[in-house]
KEDO-317937 format. One line per field, with one value per residue (C-alpha): residue in one letter; y, x, z; residue number from 0. Coordinates in steps of 0.25 Angstrom, whole numbers. Each point is the difference from the previous one (the first is absolute). Layout:
<drenzas>
r <- [A / ...]
Y <- [Y / ...]
X <- [X / ...]
Z <- [Z / ...]
k <- [NUM / ...]
</drenzas>
This chain:
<drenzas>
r <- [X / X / X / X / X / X / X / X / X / X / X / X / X / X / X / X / X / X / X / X / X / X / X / X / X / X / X / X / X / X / X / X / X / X / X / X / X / X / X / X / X / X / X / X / X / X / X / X / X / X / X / X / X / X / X / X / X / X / X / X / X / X / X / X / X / X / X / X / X / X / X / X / X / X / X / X / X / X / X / X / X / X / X / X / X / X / X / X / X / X / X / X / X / X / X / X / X / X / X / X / X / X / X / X / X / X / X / X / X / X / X / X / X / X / X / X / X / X / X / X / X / X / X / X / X / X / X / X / X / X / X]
Y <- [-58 / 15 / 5 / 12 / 8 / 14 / 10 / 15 / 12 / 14 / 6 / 17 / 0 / -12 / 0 / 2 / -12 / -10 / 4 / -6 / -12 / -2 / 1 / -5 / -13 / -2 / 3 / 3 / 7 / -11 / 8 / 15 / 4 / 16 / 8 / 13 / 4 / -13 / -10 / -15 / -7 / -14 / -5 / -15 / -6 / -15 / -4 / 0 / 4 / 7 / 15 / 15 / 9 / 15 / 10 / 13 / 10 / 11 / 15 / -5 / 9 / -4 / -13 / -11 / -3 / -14 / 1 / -12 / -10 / -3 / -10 / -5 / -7 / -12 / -8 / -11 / -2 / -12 / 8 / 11 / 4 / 3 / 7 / 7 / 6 / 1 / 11 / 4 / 3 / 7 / 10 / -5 / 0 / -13 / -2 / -9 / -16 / -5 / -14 / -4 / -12 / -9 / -11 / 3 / -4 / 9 / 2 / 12 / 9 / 14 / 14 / 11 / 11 / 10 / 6 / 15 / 1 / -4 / -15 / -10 / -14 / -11 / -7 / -14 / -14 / -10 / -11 / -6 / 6 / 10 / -5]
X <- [-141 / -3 / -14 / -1 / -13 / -1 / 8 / -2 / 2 / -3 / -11 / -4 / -16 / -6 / -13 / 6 / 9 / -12 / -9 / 11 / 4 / -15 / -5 / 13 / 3 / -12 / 9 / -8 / 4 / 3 / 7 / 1 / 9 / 1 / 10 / 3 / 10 / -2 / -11 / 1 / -10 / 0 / -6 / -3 / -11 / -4 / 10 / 13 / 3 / 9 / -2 / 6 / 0 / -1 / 6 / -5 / 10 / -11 / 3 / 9 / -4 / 11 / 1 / 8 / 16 / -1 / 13 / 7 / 0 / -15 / -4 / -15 / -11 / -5 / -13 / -6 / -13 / -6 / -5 / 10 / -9 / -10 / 7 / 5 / -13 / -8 / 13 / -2 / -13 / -1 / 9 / 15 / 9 / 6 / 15 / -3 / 1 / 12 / 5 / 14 / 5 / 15 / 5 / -12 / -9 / -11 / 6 / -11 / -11 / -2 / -2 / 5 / -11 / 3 / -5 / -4 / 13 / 8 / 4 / 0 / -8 / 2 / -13 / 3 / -5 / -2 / 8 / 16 / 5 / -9 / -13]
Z <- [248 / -2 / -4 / -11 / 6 / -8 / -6 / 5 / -11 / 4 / -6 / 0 / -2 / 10 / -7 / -14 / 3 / 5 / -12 / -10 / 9 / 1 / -14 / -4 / 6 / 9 / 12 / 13 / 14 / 9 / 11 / 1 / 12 / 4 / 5 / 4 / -11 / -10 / -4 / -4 / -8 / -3 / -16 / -4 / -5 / 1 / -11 / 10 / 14 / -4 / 3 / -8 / 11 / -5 / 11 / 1 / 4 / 7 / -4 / -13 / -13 / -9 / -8 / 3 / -9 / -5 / -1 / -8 / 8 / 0 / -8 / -1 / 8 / -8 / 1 / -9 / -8 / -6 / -13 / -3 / -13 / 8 / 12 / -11 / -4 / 13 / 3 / -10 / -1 / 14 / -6 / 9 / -14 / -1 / -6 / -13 / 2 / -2 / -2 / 6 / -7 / 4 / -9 / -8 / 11 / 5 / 14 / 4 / -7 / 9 / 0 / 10 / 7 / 7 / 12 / 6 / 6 / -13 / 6 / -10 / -1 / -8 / -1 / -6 / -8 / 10 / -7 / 3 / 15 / -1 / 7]
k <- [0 / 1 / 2 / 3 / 4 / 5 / 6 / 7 / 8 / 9 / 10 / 11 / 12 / 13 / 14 / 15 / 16 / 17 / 18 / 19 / 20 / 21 / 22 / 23 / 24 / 25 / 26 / 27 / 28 / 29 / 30 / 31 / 32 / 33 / 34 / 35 / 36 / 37 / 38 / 39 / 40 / 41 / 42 / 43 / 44 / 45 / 46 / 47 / 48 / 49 / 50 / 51 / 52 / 53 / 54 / 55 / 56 / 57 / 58 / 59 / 60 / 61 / 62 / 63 / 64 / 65 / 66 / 67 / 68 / 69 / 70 / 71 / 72 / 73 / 74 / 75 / 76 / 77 / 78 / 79 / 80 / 81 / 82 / 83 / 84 / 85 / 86 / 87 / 88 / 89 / 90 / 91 / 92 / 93 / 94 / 95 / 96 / 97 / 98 / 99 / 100 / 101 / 102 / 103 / 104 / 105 / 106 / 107 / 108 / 109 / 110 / 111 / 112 / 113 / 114 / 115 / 116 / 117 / 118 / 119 / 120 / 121 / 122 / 123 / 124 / 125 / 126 / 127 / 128 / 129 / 130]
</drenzas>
């Protein structure tokens, strides 16, 4: 059976980049890999193995197209209120929270962030599938 490990976006500013992820999510380097022309580094934290791996194009000035076929990274939190605020407070602009309901059930409670790069998150209410 297949294993998801990480997802990989391209970020411009490397140390722009890390300080979001870090204050952010609590994301920490767990492999950084140099190359001539590129650079891999490797986030997690002890929540998951799985990894983001932001690439760092070497030399690159102009931001990256999202194009439209990007979509989002989502993570899940036990307290969402509160998650909510503590981004709040350090200034990273949460969306509002909002509450996604089916057949009038509460099927998820969330809020979208979005990083440096302009890549969106979804940071969700651990409750139903999303654990």
């Amino acid at each position: 059976m297949a294993k998801m490990i990480h997802s990989m976006i391209r970020v411009l500013e490397e140390e722009r980049s890390l300080a979001f992820y870090t204050k952010a999510f609590g994301l920490e380097i767990a492999d950084r890999l140099d190359f001539e022309t590129f650079t891999l580094i490797y986030l997690s934290n002890s929540e998951s193995e799985f990894e983001l791996e932001l690439t760092v194009n070497k030399g690159r000035e102009e931001a990256y197209d999202l194009g439209n076929g990007y979509g989002h990274l989502a993570l899940s939190v036990s307290d969402l209120d509160a998650e909510h605020q503590r981004l709040t407070d350090l200034g990273l602009n949460p969306n509002k929270i909002v509450e996604f309901n089916r057949d009038g059930a509460l099927l998820a409670r969330f809020f979208f962030i979005t990083d440096p790069d302009g890549y969106k998150i979804e940071v969700l209410q651990r409750h139903g599938r999303y654990k």
